[in-house]
Legacy VTK file of the C-alpha trace (Angstrom):
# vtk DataFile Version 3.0
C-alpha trace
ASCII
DATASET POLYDATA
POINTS 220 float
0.000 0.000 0.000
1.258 3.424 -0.928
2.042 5.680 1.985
0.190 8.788 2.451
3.558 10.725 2.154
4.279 9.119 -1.069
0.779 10.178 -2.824
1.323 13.789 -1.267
3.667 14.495 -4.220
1.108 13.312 -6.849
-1.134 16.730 -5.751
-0.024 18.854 -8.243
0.223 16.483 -11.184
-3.617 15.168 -10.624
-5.062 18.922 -9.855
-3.588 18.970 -13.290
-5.168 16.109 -14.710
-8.197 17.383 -13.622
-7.882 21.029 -14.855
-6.270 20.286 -18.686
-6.795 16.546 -19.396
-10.454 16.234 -17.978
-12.223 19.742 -17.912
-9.895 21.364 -20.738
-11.359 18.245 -22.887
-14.673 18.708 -22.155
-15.606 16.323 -19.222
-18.615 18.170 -17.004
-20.209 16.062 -14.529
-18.918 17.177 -11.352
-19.542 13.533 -9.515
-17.556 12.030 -12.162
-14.718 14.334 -11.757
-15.140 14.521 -8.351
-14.420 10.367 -8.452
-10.944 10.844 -10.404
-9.884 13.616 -8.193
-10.498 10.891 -4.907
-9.578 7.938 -6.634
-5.676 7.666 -6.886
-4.602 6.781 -10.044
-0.963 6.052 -8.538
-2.142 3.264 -6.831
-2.756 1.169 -9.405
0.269 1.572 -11.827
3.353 -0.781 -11.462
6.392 0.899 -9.498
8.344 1.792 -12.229
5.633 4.156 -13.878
4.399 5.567 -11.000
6.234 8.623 -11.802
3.852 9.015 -14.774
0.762 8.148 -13.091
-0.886 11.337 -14.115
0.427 11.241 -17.443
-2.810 11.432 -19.592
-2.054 8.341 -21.704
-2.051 4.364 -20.679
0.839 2.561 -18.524
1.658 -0.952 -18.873
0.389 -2.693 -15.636
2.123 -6.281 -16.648
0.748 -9.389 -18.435
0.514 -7.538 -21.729
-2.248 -5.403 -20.384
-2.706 -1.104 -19.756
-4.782 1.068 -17.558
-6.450 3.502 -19.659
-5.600 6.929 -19.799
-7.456 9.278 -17.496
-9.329 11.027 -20.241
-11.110 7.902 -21.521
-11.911 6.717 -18.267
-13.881 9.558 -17.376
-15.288 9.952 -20.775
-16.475 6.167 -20.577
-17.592 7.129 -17.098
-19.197 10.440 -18.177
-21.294 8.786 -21.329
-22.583 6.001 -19.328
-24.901 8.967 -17.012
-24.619 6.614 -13.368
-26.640 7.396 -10.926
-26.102 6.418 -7.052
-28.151 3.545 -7.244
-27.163 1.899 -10.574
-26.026 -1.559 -10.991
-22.685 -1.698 -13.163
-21.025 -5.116 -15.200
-17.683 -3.851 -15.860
-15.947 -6.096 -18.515
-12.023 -6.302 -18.060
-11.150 -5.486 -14.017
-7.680 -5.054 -15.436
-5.808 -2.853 -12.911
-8.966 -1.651 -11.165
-8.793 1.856 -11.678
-11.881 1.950 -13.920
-13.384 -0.530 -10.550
-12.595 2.308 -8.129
-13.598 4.985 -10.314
-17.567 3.251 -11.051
-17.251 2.498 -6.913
-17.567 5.773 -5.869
-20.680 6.283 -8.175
-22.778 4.054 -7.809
-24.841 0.918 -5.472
-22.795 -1.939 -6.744
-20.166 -2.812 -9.649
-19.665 -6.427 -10.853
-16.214 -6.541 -12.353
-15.448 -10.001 -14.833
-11.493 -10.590 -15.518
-9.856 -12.968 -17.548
-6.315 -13.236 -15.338
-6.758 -14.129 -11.720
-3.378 -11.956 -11.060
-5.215 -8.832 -12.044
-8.261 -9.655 -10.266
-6.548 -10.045 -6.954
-4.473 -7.183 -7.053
-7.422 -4.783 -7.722
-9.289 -7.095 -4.947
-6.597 -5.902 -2.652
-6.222 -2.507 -3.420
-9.795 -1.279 -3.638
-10.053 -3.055 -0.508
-6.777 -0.732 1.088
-8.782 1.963 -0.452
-12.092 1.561 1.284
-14.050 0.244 -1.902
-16.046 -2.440 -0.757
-19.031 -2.406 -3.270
-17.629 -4.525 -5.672
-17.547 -7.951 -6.596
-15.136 -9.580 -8.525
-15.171 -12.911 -10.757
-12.430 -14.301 -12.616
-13.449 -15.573 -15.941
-14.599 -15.038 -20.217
-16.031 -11.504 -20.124
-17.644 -11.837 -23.247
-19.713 -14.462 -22.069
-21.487 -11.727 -19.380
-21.773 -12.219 -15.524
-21.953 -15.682 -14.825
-25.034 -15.860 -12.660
-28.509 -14.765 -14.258
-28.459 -11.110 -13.305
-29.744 -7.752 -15.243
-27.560 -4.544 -14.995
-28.370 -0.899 -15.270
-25.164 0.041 -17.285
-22.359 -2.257 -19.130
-18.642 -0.846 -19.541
-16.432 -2.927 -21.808
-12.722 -2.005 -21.439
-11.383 -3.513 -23.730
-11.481 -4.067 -27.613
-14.160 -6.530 -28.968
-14.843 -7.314 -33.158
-18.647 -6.425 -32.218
-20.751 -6.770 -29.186
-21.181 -9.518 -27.121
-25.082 -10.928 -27.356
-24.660 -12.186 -23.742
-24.327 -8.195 -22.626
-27.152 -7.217 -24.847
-29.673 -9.913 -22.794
-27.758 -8.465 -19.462
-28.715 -4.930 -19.873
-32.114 -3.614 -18.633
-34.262 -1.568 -20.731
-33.152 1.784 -21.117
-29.975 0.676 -20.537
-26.685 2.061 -21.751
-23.189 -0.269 -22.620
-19.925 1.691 -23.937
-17.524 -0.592 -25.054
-14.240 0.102 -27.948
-15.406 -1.645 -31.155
-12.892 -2.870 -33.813
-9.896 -4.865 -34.738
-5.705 -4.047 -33.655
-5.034 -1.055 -34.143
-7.516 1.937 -33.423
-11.345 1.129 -32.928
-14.474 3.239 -32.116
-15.564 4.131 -29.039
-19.568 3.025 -29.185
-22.045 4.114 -26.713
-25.548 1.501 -27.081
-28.828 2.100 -25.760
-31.329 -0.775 -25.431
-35.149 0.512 -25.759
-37.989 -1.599 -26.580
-35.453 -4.781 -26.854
-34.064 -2.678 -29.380
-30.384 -1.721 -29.807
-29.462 1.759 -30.919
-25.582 3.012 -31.273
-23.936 6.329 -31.073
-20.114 6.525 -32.118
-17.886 8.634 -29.530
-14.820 9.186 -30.585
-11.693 6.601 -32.024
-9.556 5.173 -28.993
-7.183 2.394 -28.786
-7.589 -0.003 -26.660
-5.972 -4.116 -26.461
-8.358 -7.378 -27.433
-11.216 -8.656 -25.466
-10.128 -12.419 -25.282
-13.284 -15.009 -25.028
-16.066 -16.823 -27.125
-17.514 -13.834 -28.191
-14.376 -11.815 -28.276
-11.019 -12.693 -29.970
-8.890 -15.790 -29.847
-5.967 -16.119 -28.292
LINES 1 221
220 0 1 2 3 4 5 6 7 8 9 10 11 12 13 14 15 16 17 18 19 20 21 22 23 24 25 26 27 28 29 30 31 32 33 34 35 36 37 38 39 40 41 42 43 44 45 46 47 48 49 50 51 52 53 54 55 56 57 58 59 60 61 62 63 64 65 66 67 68 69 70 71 72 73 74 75 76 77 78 79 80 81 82 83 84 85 86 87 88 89 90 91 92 93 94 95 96 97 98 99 100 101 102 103 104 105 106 107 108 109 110 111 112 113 114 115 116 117 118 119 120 121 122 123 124 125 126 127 128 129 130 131 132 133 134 135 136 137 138 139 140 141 142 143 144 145 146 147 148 149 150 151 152 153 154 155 156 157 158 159 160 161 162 163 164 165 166 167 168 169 170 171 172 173 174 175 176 177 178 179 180 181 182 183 184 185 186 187 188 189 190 191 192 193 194 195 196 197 198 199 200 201 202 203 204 205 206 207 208 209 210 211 212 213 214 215 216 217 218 219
């Protein structure tokens, strides 16, 4: 666990992330900035980044996976329009920063990840950090939360060649899913609302984010 000393000297550098990367790109909603100003984002990068944890672009976090650049995060956050008492599948637990980030907004978060590594270590830091609304399963995220369940909002963090079906029956109606849609490379950032069993998309923005391994994802 980082010391309270050692995240003193991260002030400045995320009072800038908030001022130029979040509000000087547009980001409004004052819970959702509120949420990246308390969440510390240098808790869940590797030692040897730390340095650049409020660099506003991803860090390697080991096993060939990132945690997302601030910006995104709260733009994913920001698009999805959480209130206190929504229920949240987050797809890809990865580091946990997203985890935290949904935590503070909302009732309860289901997080699905594919390495058990990853899963623990955000286990044990949202736990050091008080975040205790959250539970975690290790498994195929494109294959949706393993027990029948119907959620509120669906975040997909990582890059999938369409969207899974299992999400679309795990979303209530009038519920939103973001998730990064595309092959290598650079995909689009899709935001999908489900009214009337219907599913209707609005494109975001292009991002860059690495493969969604599983059934309905891509092969290893």
């Amino acid at each position: 666990m980082i010391k309270p000393e050692e995240t003193d000297k991260f002030t400045g550098a995320r009072r800038k992330m908030l001022d130029i990367d979040l509000r000087g790109r547009g980001i409004q909603d004052i819970r959702v900035l509120r949420a990246m100003e308390d969440i510390r984002r240098e808790a869940f990068v590797p030692a040897n980044v730390r340095s650049q944890a409020y660099s506003d672009r991803p860090l390697p976090i080991g096993n060939e996976q990132t945690i997302s650049q601030p910006y995104i995060v709260a733009l994913m956050t920001e698009k999805l329009k959480l209130s206190a008492d929504s229920q949240v599948l987050e797809i890809g637990t990865g580091s946990g920063y997203q985890t935290a980030v949904l935590g503070k907004l909302v009732k309860k978060v289901f997080t699905i990840e594919r390495l058990g590594e990853l899963s623990e270590s955000a286990r044990k830091i949202l736990s050091e950090l008080g975040i205790n609304n959250v539970e975690f399963y290790v498994g195929d995220g494109s294959c949706g939360w393993p027990q029948k369940h119907k959620f509120d909002r669906i975040i997909v963090t990582a890059a999938v060649p369409e969207l899974p079906p299992r999400l679309i029956e795990q979303l209530n109606e009038d519920g939103l899913i973001i998730s990064p849609v595309g092959y290598s490379g650079v995909q689009e950032l899709i935001l999908y609302k489900k009214k009337k069993n219907k599913i209707s998309q609005t494109s975001i923005c292009s991002v860059r984010f690495v493969s969604l391994l599983g059934k309905y994802g891509f092969q290893e």
